[in-house]
C-alpha positions in Angstrom: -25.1 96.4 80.1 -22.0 96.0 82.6 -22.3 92.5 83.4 -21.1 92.0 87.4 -22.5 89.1 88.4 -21.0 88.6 91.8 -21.5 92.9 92.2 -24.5 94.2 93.5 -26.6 96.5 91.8 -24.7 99.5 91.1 -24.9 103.0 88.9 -21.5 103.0 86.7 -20.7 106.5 84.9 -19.4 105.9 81.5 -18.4 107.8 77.9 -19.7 106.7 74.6 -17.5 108.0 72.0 -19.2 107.9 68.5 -16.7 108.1 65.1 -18.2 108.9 61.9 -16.7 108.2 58.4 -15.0 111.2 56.3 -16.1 114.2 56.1 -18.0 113.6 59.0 -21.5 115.3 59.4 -22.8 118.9 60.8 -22.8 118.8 64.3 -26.8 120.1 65.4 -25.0 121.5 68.5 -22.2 123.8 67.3 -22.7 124.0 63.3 -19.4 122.6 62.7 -18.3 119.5 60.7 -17.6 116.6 62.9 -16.5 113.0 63.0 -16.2 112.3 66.8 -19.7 112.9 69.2 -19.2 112.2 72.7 -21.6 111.7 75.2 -21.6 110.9 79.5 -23.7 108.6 80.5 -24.6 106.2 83.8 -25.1 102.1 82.7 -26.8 100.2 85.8 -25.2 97.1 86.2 -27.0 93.7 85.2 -29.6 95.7 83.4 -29.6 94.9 79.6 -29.1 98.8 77.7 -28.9 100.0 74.3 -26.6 102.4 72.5 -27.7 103.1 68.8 -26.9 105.9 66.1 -30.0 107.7 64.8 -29.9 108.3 61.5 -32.7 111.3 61.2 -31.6 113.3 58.2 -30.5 112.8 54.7 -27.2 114.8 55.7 -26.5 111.6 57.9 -26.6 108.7 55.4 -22.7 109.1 55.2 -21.3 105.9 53.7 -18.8 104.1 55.7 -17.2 102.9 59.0 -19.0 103.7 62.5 -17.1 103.0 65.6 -18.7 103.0 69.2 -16.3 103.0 71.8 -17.2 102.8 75.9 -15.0 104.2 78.5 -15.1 103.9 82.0 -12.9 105.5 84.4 -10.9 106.4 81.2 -10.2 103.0 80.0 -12.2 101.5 76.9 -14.3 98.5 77.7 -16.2 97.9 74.4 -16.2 98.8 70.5 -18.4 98.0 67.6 -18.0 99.0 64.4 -20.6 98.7 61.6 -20.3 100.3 57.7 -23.2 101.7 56.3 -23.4 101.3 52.9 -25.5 102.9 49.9 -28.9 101.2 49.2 -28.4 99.5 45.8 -30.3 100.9 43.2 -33.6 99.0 42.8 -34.1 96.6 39.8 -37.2 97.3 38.1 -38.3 93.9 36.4 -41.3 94.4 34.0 -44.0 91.5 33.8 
């Protein structure tokens, strides 16, 4: 959330800019390979919000460094990046 504590309640638009590891994954939308998914969206100030990255096909488990950046008004406010890495193969331990 946009934290204004001295602000009223107010609607703020903003830009989440996902960027996905090499090669980057098929974009649903357009068919083509892509890294970077962009999205508009509006934040309501003082209201705790959530941005994630579903993970919804095995095309998408693509090991290595996520970045979320937020814009508003063109300037970036936030970024987090995360790595997701490969499940370790299981150990099988007999009795």
């Amino acid at each position: 959330s946009l934290r204004t504590p001295d602000l009223p309640f107010q609607e703020v638009p903003y830009t989440h800019v996902w960027t996905l590891p090499q090669p980057g994954i098929v974009d649903p939308q357009t068919g083509k390979l892509s890294r970077v998914f962009e999205d508009a969206s509006v934040a309501r100030t003082n209201i705790p919000s959530l941005l994630w990255w579903a993970v919804t096909e095995e095309a998408e488990l693509l090991p290595g460094e996520y970045t979320l950046d937020i814009f508003v008004g063109g300037a970036r406010i936030a970024r987090e990046t995360f790595t997701l890495v490969p499940a370790k193969a299981r150990v099988h331990r007999g009795r």
